[in-house]
N, C-alpha and C positions, 0 to 999 in steps of 0.2 A: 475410611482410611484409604482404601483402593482409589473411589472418586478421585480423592485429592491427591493421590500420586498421579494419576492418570490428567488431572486439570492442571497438575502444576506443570509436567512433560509437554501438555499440548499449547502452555504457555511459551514454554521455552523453543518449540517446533514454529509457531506464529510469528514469537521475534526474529528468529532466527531469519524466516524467511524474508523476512520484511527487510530486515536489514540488509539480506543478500538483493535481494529487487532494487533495493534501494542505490549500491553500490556497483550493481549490474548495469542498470540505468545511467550510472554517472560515467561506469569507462563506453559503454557500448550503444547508449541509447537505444536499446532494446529491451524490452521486458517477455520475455521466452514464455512460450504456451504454456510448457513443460513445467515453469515454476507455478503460473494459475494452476495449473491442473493439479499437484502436486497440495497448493493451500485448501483447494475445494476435499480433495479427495483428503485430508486430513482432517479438517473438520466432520469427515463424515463417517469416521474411523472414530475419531476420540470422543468427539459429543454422546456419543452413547455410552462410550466408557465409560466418562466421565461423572454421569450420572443425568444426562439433558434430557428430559421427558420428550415425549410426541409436540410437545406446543413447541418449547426453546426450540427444535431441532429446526421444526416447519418457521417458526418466525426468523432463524439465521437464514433457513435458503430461502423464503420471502423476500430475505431484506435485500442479500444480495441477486434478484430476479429484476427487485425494483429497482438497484444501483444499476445494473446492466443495461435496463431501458433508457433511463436515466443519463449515463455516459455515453452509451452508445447514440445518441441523439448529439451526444454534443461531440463525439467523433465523424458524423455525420455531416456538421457544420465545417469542421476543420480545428476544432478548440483545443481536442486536446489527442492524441494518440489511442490508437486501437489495443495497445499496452496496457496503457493507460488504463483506459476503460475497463477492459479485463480485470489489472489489479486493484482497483475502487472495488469492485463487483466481490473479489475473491477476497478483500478485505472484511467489504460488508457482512457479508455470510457469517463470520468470524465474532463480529462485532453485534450482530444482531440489531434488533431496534431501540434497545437500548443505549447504544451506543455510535448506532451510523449517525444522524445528527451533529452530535459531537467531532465525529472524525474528519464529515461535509464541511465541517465549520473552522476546524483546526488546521485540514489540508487548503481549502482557499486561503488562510491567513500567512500559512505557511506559503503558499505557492506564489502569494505575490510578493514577500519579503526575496524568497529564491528569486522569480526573473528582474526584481528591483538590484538585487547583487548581481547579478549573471548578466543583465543590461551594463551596470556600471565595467563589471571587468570586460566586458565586451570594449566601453568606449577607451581603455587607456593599453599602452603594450605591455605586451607578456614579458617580465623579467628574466633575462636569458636563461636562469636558472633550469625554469620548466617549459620555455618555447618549447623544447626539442618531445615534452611530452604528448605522445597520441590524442589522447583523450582530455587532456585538457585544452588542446588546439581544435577538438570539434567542440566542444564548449566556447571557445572564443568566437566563433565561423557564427555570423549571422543567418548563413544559410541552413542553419541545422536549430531543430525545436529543441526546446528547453527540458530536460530532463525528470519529469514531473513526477517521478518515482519518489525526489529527492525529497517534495512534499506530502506522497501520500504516504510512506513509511512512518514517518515522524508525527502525522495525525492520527493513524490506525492508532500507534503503538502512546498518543498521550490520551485514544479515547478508551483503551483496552481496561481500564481501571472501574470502569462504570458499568463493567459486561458481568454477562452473567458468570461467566471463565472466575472473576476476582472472588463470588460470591461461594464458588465450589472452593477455592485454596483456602478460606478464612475459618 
């Protein structure tokens, strides 16, 4: 019974943040150290709580050691932000190996549907309505990268069903 107060809590702490990352990324195109650190350092609080033996605990920071080599190479390139790459990483951990595949798969589907809209509103003008908003005017600015929070939140959180997190609530 504990487990599962403590799995359902650390469910609701992972959306949570996800969502803020996700929304932090859209006004600021920024993804703050302070929230990775914050997802890593949660996981590493609640997985034991929670009930994660020595393997789940070691295969979630595995997974996200190997999403960090993994991004960070393609941050290296110029592909995708060092945010970025941070929150793939602090996702993975979260999501294990069970479930990083899934999220790798759901955030590229997601991310190219995002810059496919975020291309398009790019090529037509802003409706006076929200010209005069901040953040939606560096979203318009070609010279500013595309906000890829917007796709990794949305895949974490549609691959979070397949983790071991669902199998401690049920």
């Amino acid at each position: 019974m504990f487990s599962q107060i403590v799995a359902s809590l650390a469910l609701f702490f992972f959306i949570a943040a996800m969502i803020y990352a996700a929304l932090q990324d859209a006004a600021t195109l920024t993804i703050r150290n302070r929230l990775v650190l914050i997802l890593v350092a949660g996981f590493v609080v609640f997985a034991p709580l929670a009930g994660f033996g020595v393997i789940e605990f070691a295969q979630g920071i595995g997974t996200g050691a190997l999403c960090l080599v993994a991004t960070f190479t393609l941050f290296a390139f110029g592909v995708i932000g060092g945010g970025d790459a941070k929150l793939v990483a602090a996702a993975a951990v979260w999501l294990g190996p069970e479930g990083a595949l899934l999220f790798m798969l759901y955030t590229m589907l997601i991310g190219g549907l995002l810059a496919a809209a975020i291309l398009m509103v790019r090529a037509i003008p802003l409706p006076a309505a929200v010209a005069g908003q901040t953040w939606i005017l560096r979203l318009q600015s070609r010279q500013i990268a595309l906000p890829y929070a917007l796709a990794i939140a949305p895949g974490a959180l549609l691959a979070l069903p397949t983790t071991h997190w669902f199998a401690l609530v049920a």
